[in-house]
C-alpha positions as CSV (number, residue, x, y, z in Angstrom):
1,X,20.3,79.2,-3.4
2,X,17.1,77.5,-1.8
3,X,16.0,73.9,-3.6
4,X,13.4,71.7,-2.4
5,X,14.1,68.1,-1.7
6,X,11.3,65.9,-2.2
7,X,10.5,62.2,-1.4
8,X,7.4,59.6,-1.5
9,X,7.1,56.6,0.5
10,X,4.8,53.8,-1.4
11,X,2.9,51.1,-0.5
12,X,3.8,48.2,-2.0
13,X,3.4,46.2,-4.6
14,X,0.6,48.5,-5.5
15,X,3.2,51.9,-5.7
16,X,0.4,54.3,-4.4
17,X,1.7,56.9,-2.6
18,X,1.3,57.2,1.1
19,X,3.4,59.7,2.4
20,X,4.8,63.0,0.8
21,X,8.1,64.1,2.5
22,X,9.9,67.6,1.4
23,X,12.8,70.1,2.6
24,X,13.4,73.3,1.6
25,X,17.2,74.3,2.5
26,X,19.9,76.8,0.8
27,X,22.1,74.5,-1.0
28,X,25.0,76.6,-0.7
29,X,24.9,77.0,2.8
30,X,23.3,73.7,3.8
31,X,21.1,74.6,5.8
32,X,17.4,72.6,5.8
33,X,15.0,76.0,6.9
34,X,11.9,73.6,6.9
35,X,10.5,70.1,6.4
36,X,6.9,69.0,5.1
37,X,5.3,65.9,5.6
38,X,1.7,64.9,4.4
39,X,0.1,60.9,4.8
40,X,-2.0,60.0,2.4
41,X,-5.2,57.6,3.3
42,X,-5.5,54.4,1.2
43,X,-9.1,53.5,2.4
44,X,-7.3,49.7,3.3
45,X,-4.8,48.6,5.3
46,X,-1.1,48.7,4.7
47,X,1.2,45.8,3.8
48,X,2.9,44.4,7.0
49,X,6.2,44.7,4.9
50,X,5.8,48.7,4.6
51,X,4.3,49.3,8.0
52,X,8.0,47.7,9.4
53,X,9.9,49.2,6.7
54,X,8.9,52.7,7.3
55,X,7.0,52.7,10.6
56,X,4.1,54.0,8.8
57,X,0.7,52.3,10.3
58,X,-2.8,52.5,9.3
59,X,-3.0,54.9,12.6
60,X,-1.1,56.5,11.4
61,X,-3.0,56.9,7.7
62,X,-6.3,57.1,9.3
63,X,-5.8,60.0,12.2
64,X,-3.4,62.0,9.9
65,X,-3.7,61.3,6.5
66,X,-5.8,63.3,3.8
67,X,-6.7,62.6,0.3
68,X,-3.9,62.2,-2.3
69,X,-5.1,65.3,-4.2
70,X,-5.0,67.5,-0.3
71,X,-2.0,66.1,0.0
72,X,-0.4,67.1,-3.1
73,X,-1.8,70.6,-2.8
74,X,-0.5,71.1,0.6
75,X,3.1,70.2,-1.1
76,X,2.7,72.7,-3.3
77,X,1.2,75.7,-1.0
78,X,4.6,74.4,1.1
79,X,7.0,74.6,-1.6
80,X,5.4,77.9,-3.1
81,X,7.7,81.1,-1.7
82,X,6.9,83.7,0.7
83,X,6.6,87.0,-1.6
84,X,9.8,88.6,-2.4
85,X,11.6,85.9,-1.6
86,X,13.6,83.8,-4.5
87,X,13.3,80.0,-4.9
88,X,14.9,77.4,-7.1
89,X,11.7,75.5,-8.6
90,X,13.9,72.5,-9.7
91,X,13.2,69.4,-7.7
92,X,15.8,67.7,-5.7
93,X,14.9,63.8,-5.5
94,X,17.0,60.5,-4.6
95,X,16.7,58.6,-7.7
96,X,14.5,59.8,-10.9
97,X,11.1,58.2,-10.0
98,X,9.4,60.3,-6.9
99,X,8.7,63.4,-9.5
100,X,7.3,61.4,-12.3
101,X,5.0,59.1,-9.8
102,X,3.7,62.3,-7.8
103,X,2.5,63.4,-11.3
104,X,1.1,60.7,-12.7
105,X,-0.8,59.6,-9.5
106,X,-1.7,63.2,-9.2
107,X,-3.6,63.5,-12.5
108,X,-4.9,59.9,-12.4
109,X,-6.7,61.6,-9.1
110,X,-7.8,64.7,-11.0
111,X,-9.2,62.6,-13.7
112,X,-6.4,63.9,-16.1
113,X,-3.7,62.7,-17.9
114,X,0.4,63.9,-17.3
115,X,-0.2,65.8,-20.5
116,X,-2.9,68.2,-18.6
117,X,-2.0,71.7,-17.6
118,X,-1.1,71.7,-14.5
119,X,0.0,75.1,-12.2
120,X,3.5,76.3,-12.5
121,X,4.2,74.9,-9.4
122,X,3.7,71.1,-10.0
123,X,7.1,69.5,-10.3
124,X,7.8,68.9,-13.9
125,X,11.8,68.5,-13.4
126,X,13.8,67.0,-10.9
127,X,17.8,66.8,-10.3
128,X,18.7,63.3,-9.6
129,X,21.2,63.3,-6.7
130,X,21.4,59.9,-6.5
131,X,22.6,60.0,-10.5
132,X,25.0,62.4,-9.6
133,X,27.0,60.7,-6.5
134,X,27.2,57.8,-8.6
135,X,28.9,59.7,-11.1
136,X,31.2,61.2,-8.6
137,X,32.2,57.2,-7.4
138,X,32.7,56.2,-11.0
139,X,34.9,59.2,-11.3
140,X,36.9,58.5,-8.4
141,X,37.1,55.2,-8.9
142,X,34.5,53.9,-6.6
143,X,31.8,51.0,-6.2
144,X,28.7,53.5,-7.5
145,X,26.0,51.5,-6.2
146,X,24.4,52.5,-2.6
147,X,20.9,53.4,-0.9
148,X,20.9,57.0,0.4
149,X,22.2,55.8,4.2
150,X,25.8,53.8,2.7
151,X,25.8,56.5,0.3
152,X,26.0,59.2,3.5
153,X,28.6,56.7,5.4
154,X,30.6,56.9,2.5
155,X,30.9,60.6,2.6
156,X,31.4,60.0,5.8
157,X,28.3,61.3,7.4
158,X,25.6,59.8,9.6
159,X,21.7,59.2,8.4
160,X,19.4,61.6,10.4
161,X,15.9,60.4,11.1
162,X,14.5,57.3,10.0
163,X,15.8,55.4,7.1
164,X,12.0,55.1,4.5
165,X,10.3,58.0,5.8
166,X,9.8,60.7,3.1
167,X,10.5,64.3,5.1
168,X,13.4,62.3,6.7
169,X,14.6,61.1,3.2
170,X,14.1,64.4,1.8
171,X,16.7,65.7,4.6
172,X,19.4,63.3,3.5
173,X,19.0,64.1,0.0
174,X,19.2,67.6,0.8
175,X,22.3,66.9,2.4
176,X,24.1,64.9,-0.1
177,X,22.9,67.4,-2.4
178,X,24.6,69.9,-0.4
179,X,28.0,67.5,-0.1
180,X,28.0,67.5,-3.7
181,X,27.9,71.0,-4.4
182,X,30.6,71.7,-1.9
183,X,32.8,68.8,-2.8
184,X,32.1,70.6,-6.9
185,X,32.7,74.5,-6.1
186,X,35.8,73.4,-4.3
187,X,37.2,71.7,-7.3
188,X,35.5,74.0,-9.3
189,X,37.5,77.3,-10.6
190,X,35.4,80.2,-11.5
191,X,36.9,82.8,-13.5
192,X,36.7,86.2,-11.4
């Protein structure tokens, strides 16, 4: 079953996006097949505050960073399948904001509003993950609140990449995604 994990990275306080970070995996199997990253150029320079917090610089924007509306697109030639081969359209996203922000600041670019038609491939659904292992600690019991890294060290697994950087983000939430399905179809008994 292959998903696509997606995350943004945002400069703040403005919110405008400046990276797109994405994953496409097979959630059954766990494995992460490919990972997409796109910088988007903000035309100023970046807060000090993000450029620490994510290691994003305005080099960075300026020699590899494209328009929000390329950037966008490129996610979606990424996420769009090779013929014949089957995908699961439904976003996988660390909290229920990145989908509806990628939208919004995607129209707002078009000159459109959310209500526009957009192509079947923009992301118009997402599955929170983040929702869902709070669940599963309220359910066993446990102190739900967490960022993605304590979230993964109370699973007992390690961050990979760095912590604020969307495609590295989008890995992790892949891979609590995957925990969670495991830890479910394990507990889980289907009738035969």
């Amino acid at each position: 079953m292959k998903v696509v994990a997606l995350d943004l990275e945002m400069e703040q306080p403005t919110g405008e996006i400046i990276q797109i970070g994405a994953c496409i995996g097979d959630l059954k199997l766990g494995v992460v097949y490919s990972k997409f990253s796109a910088f988007v150029k903000l035309g100023r320079p970046l807060s000090p505050f993000i450029q620490k917090l994510t290691g994003i610089t305005d080099e960075i924007l300026e020699t590899q960073g494209m328009t929000l509306i390329e950037a966008v697109e490129a996610f979606l030639a990424y996420k769009t399948p090779v013929e014949g081969e089957e995908q699961w359209y439904q976003m996988l996203t660390w909290g229920g904001g990145d989908t509806i922000e990628l939208l919004k600041q995607y129209s707002a670019a078009k000159g459109q509003t959310m209500d526009a038609p957009l192509t079947h491939e923009t992301p118009r659904r997402w599955m929170d993950i983040k929702t869902l292992y709070q669940f599963r600690q309220i359910v066993k019991g446990q102190k739900p609140q967490a960022g993605l890294a304590k979230a993964l060290t109370k699973i007992g697994k390690n961050f990979i990449g760095r912590k604020h950087r969307a495609d590295d983000d989008a890995v992790n939430t892949f891979r609590m995604a995957h925990f969670l399905y495991t830890e479910q179809s394990r507990a889980t008994i289907y009738p035969g």
